[in-house]
Structures are given as structure tokens and as C-alpha cells.
C-alpha positions as CSV (number, residue, x, y, z in Angstrom):
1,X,0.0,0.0,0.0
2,X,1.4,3.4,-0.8
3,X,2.4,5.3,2.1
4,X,0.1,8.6,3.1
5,X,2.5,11.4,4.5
6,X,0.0,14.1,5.2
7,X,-4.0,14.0,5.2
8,X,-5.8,17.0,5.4
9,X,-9.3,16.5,6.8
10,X,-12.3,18.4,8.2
11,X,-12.7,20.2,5.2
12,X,-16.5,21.6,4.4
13,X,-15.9,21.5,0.9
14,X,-12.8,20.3,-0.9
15,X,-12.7,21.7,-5.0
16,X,-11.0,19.3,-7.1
17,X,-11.1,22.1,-9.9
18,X,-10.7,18.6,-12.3
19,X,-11.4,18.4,-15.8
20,X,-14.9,17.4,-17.0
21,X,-16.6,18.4,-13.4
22,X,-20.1,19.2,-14.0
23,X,-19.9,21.8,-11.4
24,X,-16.7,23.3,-13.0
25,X,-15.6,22.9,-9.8
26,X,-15.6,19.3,-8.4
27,X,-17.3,20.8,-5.1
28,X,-17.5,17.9,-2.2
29,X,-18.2,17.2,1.0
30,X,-17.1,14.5,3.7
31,X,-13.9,14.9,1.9
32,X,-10.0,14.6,2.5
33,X,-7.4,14.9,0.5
34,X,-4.4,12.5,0.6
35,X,-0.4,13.4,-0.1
36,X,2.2,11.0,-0.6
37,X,5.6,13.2,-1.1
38,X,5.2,15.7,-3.3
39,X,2.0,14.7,-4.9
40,X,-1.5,14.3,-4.6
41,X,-2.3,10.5,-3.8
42,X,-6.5,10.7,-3.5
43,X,-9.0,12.1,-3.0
44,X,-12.4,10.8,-1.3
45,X,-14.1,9.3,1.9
46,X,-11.0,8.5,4.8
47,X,-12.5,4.8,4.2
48,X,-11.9,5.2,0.1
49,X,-8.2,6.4,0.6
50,X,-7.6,4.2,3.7
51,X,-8.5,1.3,2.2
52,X,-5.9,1.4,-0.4
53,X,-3.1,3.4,1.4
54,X,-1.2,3.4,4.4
55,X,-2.4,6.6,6.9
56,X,0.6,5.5,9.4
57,X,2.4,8.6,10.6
58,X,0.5,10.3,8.2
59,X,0.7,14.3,9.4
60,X,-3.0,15.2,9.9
61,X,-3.7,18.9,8.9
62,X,-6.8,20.2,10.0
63,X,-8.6,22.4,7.8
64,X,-10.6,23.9,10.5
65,X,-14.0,23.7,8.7
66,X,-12.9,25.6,5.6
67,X,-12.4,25.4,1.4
68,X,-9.3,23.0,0.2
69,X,-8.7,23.5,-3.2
70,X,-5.7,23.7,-6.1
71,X,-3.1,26.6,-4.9
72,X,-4.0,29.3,-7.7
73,X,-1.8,29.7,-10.9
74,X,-1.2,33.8,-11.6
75,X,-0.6,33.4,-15.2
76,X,0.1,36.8,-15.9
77,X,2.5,39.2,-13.5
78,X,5.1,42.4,-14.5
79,X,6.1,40.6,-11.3
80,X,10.0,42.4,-11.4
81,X,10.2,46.2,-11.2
82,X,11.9,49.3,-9.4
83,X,10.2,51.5,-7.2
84,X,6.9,52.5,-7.9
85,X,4.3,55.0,-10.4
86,X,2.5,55.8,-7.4
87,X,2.2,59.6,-8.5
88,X,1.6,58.8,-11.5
89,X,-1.5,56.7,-10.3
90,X,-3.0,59.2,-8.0
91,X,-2.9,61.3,-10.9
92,X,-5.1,59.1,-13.0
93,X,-7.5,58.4,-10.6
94,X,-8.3,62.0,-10.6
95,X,-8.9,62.1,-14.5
96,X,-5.6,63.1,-16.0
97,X,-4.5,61.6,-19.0
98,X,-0.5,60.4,-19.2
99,X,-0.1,63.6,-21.6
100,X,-1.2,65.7,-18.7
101,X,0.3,64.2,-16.4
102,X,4.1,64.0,-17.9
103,X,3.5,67.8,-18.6
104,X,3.9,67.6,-14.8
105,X,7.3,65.7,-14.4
106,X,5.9,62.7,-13.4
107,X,7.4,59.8,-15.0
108,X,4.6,57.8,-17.4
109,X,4.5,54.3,-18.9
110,X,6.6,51.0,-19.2
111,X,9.2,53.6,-20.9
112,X,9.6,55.1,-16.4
113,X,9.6,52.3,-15.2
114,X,13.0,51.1,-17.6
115,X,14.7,54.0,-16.8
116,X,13.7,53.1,-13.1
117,X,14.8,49.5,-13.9
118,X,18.4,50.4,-14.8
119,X,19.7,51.9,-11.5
120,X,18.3,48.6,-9.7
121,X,21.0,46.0,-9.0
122,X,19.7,42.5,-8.9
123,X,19.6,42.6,-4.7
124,X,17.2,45.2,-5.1
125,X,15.0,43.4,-7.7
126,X,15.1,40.4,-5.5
127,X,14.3,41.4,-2.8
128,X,11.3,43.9,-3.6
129,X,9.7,40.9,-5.9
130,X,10.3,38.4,-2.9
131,X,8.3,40.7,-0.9
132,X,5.2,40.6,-3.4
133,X,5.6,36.8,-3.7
134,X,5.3,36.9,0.1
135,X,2.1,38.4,-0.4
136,X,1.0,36.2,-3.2
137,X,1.5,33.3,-1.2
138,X,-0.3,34.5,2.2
139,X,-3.4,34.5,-0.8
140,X,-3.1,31.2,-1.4
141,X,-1.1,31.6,-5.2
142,X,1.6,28.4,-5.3
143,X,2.4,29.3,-9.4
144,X,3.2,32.9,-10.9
145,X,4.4,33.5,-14.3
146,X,7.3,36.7,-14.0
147,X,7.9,38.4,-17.4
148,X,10.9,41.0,-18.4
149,X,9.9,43.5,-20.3
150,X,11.1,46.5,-18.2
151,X,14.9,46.4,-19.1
152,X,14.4,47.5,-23.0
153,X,18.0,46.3,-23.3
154,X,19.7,43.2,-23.7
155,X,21.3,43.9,-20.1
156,X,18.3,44.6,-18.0
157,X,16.3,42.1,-20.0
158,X,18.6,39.2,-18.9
159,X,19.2,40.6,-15.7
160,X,15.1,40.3,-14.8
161,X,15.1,37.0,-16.0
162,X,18.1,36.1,-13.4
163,X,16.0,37.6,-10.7
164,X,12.9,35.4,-11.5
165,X,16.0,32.2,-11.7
166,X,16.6,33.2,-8.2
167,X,13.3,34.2,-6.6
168,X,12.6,30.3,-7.7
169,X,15.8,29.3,-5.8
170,X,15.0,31.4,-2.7
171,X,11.2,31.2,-2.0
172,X,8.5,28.2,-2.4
173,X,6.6,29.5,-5.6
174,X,7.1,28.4,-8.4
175,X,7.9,30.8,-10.9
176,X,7.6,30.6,-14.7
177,X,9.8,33.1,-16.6
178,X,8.8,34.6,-20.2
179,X,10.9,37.1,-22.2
180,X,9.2,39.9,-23.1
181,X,11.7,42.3,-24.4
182,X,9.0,43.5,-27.2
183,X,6.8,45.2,-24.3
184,X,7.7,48.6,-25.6
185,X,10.5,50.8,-27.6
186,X,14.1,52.3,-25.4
187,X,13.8,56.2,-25.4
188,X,17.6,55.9,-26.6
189,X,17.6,53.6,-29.7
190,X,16.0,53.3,-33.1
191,X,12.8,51.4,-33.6
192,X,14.4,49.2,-36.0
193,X,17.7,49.1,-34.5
194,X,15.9,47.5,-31.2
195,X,14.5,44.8,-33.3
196,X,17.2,43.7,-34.7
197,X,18.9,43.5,-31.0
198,X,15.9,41.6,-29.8
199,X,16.0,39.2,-33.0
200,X,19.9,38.9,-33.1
201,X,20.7,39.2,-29.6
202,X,18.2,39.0,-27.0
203,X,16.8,35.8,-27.7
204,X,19.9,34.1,-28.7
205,X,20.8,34.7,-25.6
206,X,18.2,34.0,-23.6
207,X,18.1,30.8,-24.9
208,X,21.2,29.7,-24.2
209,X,21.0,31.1,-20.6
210,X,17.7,29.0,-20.5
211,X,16.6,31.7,-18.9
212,X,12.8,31.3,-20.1
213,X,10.2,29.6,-21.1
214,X,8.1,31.5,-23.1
215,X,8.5,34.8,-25.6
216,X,6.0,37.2,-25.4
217,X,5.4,40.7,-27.4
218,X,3.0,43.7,-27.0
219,X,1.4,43.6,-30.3
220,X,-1.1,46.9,-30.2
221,X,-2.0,49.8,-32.0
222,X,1.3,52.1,-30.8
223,X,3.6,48.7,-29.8
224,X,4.5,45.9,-32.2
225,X,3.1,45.6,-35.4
226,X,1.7,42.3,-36.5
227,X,4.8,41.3,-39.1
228,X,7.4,42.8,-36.2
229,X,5.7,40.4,-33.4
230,X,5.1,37.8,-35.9
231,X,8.8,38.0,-36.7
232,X,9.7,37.9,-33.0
233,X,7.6,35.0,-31.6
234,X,8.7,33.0,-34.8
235,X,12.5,33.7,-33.9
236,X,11.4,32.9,-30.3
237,X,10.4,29.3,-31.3
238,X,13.2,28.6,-32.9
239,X,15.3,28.8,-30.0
240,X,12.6,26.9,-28.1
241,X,10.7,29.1,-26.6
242,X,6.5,28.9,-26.1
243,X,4.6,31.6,-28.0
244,X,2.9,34.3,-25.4
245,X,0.6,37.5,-27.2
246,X,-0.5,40.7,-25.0
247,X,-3.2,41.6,-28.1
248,X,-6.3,44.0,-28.3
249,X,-6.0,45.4,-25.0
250,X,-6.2,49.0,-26.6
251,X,-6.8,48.6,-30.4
252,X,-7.7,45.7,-32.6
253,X,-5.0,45.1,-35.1
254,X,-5.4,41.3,-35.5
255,X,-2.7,39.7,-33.2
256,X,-5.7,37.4,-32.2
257,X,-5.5,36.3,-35.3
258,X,-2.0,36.3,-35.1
259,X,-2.5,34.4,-31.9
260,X,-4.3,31.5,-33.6
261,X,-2.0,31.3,-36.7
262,X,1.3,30.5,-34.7
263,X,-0.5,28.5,-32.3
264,X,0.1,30.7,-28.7
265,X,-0.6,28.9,-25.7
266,X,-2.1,31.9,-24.8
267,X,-3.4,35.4,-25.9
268,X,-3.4,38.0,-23.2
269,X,-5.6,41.1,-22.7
270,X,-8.4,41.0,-25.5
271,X,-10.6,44.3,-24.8
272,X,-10.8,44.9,-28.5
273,X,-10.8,41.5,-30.4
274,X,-13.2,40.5,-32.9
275,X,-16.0,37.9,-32.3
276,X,-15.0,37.1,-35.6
277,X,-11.9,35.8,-34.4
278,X,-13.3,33.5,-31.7
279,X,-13.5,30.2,-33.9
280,X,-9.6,30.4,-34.9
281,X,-8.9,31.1,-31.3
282,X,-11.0,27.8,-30.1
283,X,-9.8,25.9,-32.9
284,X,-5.7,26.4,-32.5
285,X,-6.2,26.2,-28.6
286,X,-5.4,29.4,-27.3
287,X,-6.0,29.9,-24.0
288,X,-7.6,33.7,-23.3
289,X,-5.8,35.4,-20.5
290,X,-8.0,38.2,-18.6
291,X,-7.4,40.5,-16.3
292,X,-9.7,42.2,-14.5
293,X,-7.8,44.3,-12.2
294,X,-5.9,45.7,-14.3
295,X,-9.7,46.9,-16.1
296,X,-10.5,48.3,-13.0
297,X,-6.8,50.0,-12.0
298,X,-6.6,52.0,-14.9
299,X,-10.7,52.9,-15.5
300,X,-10.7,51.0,-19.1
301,X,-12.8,52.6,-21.7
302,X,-13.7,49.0,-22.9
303,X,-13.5,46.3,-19.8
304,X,-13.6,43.1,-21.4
305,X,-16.8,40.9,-22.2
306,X,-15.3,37.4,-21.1
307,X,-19.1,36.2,-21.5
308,X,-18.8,36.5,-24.9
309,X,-15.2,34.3,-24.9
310,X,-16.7,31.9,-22.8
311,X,-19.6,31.3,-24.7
312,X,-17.8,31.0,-28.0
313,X,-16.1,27.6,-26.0
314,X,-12.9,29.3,-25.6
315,X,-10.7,28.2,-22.4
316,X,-10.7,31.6,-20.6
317,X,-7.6,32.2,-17.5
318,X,-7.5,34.4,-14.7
319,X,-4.7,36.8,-13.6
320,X,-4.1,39.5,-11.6
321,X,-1.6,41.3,-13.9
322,X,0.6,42.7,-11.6
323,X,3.1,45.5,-12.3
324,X,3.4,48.9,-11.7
325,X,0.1,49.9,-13.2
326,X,-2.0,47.4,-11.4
327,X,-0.1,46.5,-7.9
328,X,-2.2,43.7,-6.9
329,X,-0.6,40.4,-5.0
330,X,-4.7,39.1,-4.3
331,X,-6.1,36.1,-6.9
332,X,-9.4,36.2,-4.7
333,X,-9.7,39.5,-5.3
334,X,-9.7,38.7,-9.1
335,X,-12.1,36.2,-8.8
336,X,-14.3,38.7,-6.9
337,X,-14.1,40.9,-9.7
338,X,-14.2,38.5,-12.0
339,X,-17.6,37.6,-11.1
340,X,-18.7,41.6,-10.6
341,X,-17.4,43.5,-13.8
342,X,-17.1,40.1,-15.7
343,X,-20.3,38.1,-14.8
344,X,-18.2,35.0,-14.3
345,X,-20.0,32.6,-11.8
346,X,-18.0,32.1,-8.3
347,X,-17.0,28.7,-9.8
348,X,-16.0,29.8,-13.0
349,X,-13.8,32.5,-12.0
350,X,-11.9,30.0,-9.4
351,X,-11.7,27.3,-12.2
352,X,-10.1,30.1,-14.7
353,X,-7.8,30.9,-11.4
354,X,-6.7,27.2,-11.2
355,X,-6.7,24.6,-13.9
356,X,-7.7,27.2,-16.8
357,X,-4.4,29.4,-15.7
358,X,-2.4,26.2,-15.2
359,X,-2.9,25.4,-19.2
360,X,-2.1,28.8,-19.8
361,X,1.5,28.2,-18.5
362,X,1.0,24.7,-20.7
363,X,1.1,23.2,-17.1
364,X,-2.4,21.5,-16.9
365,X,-0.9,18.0,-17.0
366,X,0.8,19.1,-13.5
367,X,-0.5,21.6,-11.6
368,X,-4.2,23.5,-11.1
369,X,-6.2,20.8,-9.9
370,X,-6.4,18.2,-6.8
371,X,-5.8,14.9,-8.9
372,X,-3.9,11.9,-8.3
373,X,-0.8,12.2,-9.7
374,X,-0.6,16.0,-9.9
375,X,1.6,18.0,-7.6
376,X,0.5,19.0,-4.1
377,X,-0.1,22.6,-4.5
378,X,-3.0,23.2,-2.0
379,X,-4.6,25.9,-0.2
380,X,-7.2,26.0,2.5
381,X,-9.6,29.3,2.8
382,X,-11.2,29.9,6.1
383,X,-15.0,30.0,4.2
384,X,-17.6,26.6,4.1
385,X,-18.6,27.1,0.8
386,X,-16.6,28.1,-2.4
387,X,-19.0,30.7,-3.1
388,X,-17.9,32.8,-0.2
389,X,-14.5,33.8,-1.9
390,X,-16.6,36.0,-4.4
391,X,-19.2,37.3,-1.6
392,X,-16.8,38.0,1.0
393,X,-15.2,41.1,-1.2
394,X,-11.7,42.2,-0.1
395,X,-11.2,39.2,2.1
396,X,-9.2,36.1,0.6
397,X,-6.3,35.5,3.2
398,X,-5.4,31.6,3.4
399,X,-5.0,29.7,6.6
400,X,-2.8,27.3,5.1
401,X,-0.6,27.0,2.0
402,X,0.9,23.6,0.5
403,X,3.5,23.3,-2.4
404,X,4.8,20.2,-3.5
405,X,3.5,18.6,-0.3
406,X,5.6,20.9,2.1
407,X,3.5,23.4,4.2
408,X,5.2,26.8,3.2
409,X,3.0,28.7,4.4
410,X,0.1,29.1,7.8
411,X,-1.9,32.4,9.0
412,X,-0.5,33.5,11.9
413,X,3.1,32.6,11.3
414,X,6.0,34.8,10.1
């Protein structure tokens, strides 16, 4: 009989989150959930999992009464920056636009942020992003995707992608690193000329680093062209590296379709595409990344219909999108706003938060739900029914943490 190292019991409701659950959700009661190691061994009755394992010296972790369910995937962070746009914010909530408020000093954009970037040393960037990971965990998030994007040169580019090497060295979540040196243009080089360095340098090198995972580009009305990302992601893969879009957040210039022609495992953003474009995007997989905090931080003139997505069969994913523009650490506070400004039921949005975000980090087979097999990312939520992380707004604290069958993290301890 396989040996049982920790049991977690006296759940009110334990969310499997699994594929193919009618609820979405895989809601039950009268429910443990079994770890052996690192991974998830069963889940059922304590008769159904002790009648084919062995519970001695098992660790028994009480969940007090409260939600267990898969540790949630944040599949879209700006996770490494400098400082902060905090003036810049406070300007913007009182109706300025960046025109105005640059006009004032105030640094503006991805392009102040850089130029904050490059006086950081790597101790600096590690240890600010370790303190939002801290965060992120305390809310029950075991998985965060870290892009660059903030260096604008080859230097800075590779030097965020070392800091997201060693946050995953130094701290319990895992982190998933994308290049994204196509996020905007340097104030101190020619368009073309950073192109060409991207194309010729960047990713070469970040390849043989293996220093990411995925290649990403900001293909907008004002950012990347479609030929210039096209040109990028397709360099990207041939050094191995998973295709990523930010698309339509502010203009519609077809990097959906874009998205569904090079196959992306996921198209981020999405304010402005096309229901036309729907069918390609559900046929070539793409999973549809949305972010409705970031909506919310910067008062979009178009938040984003994820109804219509979701009706058109496309997998949608959750994220909080944090960065300097929307500096939010909270996935249950994206799924209550998911389920406010986006009409997403309470189980939809914690299903786009889990296994949904977990395929759009092409992580599915591994991570996002509580299945046999799968790896013991688990958090427990002091509420008795799942619906109670949308209704309960600003709350979303988790008593207990699990990654990888290792209790990183309990409420009440530093």
C-alpha cells in the first residue's frame, strides 16, 4: 500500500477544480485529500483512501472547517520592477491623461519604469519581488508567471530574467519566466535598431542562458506591429521558446488572429478583439488570458466581455496582472471581480484561477487541480462554501498553503 505522508481532513468543501466536473468545480463534501511526497495521492471518503493506502504517521492537517482546493496559478504578472508609479496613479484616478500628467514631471508608462529598472541591482529586484511573492502566497497563489519587459536592453532584459532564476531558488513558488523584451520601444535607440537586438541578440541569448520559457510581445496599435511580433515570436520558437501575445488590450489590429495562426498557448488582454476571431482562437487552442484588475486599475474605456469568450467555447484564465500599473498580490480578489465586472459565476472564476491558468502556462498536466498524480499545490480558505470567496469582497487570506507537499506557508506565522 502506498504510504500517506500528510491528510488534510475536516474540510467543508474540498474543490477538485478537475477536468470534465459538471460543477466546474468538483465541489465535495465529507472529503479529504491525501499526499504522498510531493504529490496528490487521493481524494475521497478516509474509508476510500484508507482502504488502499497506508495513513501511518500520516501528518493530519486540519482544515478547521474551511475550502481546500488547487493553490492558484497567476498566469500573468510584471512581477519584477523598481520603485513604484504611485504619483503617476493618483494622478489618474483623478482624470488626467499620461499627456497631462508627464506635462507635470511625473514619470509615465513601461518607458519610467525602464529608466527606473536600470539603477536597480539584482539585490534590489530580488528582494522587492520576494516581498510581493510573500504576499501572493499569504493568498493562497503556489504558481506565478514573471515576465521582463522593463529592461528595454539586452542587459536589463537578462538581468530580470536572473532575478525570476533566483526568486525560484530562494522562496516556495514556483515561478515561470517569459521574455518579453517586445513590451515597448528604449527612449535611446531606433525602432528598428531594437528589433534587430531583440532578434539577433536578445533571444539568442536568452536561450542559451535558458533563462525562459516563453517569448512574449505587446502587439497593439502604438507597440509591435503584426509582421514585427510575428517575426519575433517565430525567432522565439526557434530557440525553443513557447509563444505568449499581450493583443487587443487597446486597439484591434489582428494579433488574435496572429495568436491562432502561430498556435500561442495563450493570448493576453483581449478588450478589443473580434468575435469574428473567436472560432480560430478555439480551434488552434489558445488559452484567453484576462485580467480584470488591471480593467479596473486604470478605468478602461472597454473592460472586457469574457461572457462572450466563454460562450464561443474558448478556455478563458484568470490573472491578476501585476506591475506597476495594477499592484495587486490578491487572486481572490480577481475572482471577486471576475464575477462583478465580468459576470463569471463564483465557480467559473476559481476554475479560470486554477486549472484554466495552469494550461495557460502549458502546465495543466501538473499543476491547477487536486488529482492523483498531480503535484501538491494546495490551499485552504477559512469560508464553508466556495461561493464565499466572491461574496466575501476584499477578504481572501489563506490559513494554510501547501507546495509540493511541504507546508510553506500558515496564517498566523511569520
Amino acid at each position: 500500500m502506498a504510504r500517506i505522508t500528510a491528510l488534510i481532513e475536516n474540510a467543508a468543501q474540498v474543490l477538485t477544480c478537475a477536468e470534465g466536473e459538471p460543477d466546474l468545480v468538483g465541489a465535495r463534501a465529507n472529503t479529504m485529500v491525501a499526499v504522498a511526497g510531493s504529490a496528490i495521492a487521493a481524494v475521497g471518503t478516509l474509508a476510500e483512501i484508507a482502504a488502499t493506502h497506508d495513513l501511518t504517521g500520516a501528518e493530519r492537517i486540519d482544515a478547521g472547517g474551511g475550502l481546500v482546493m488547487p493553490g492558484f496559478v497567476d498566469c500573468h504578472t510584471h512581477l519584477v520592477f523598481h520603485r513604484s508609479r504611485v504619483e503617476e496613479y493618483a494622478q489618474k484616478v483623478q482624470g488626467r491623461t499620461g499627456a497631462e500628467i508627464a506635462a507635470l514631471g511625473i514619470p509615465v508608462g513601461i518607458s519610467a519604469t525602464a529608466r527606473m529598472m536600470r539603477e536597480a541591482t539584482m539585490a534590489d529586484l530580488v528582494e522587492s519581488a520576494a516581498e510581493r511573492l510573500a504576499h501572493m502566497l499569504a493568498f493562497g497563489t503556489t504558481t506565478v508567471e514573471s515576465k521582463s519587459g522593463y529592461g528595454l536592453n539586452t542587459e536589463t532584459e537578462i538581468k530580470m530574467l536572473e532575478v525570476n532564476r533566483e526568486l525560484s531558488r530562494i522562496q516556495p513558488i514556483e515561478v515561470v519566466s517569459t521574455f518579453l523584451g517586445a513590451h515597448e520601444f528604449p527612449d535611446d535607440m531606433a525602432r528598428d535598431d531594437y528589433i534587430r537586438e531583440i532578434l539577433d541578440v536578445m533571444i539568442p541569448e536568452v536561450a542559451r542562458r535558458g533563462l525562459a520559457e516563453f517569448n512574449d510581445v505587446y502587439c497593439d496599435d502604438g507597440y509591435y506591429t503584426i509582421e514585427e511580433s510575428r517575426a519575433i515570436l517565430m525567432r522565439g520558437r526557434e530557440y525553443g521558446l513557447k509563444v505568449k501575445i499581450h493583443t487587443d488590450a487597446y486597439s484591434h489590429i489582428g494579433g488574435s488572429v496572429l495568436a491562432a495562426e502561430l498556435g500561442a498557448v495563450s493570448a493576453d488582454h483581449m478588450n478589443y478583439t473580434d468575435p469574428s476571431e473567436y472560432a480560430g482562437l478555439r480551434k488552434a487552442g489558445v488559452v484567453a488570458v484576462v485580467m480584470p484588475a488591471l480593467d479596473f486599475s486604470v478605468g478602461h474605456s472597454r473592460p472586457f466581455d469574457a461572457r462572450a469568450l466563454m460562450d464561443a467555447g474558448i478556455t478563458v484564465a484568470l490573472a491578476t496582472d501585476m506591475c506597476p500599473g495594477c499592484w495587486l498580490e490578491s487572486m481572490p480578489f480577481v475572482v471577486q471581480l471576475a464575477c462583478r465586472l465580468y459576470r463569471f459565476s463564483p465557480a467559473e472564476a476559481i476554475r479560470a484561477g486554477t486549472l484554466h491558468a495552469a494550461m495557460a502556462l502549458d502546465r495543466a498536466g501538473r499543476i491547477g487541480s487536486l488529482e492523483p498524480g498531480k503535484d501538491a499545490d494546495i490551499a485552504i480558505f477559512p469560508y464553508a462554501r466556495f461561493e464565499d470567496m466572491a461574496y466575501r469582497l476584499g477578504r481572501g487570506r489563506a490559513r494554510l498553503v501547501m507546495k509540493a507537499g511541504r507546508v510553506v506557508w500558515r496564517d498566523g506565522e511569520s
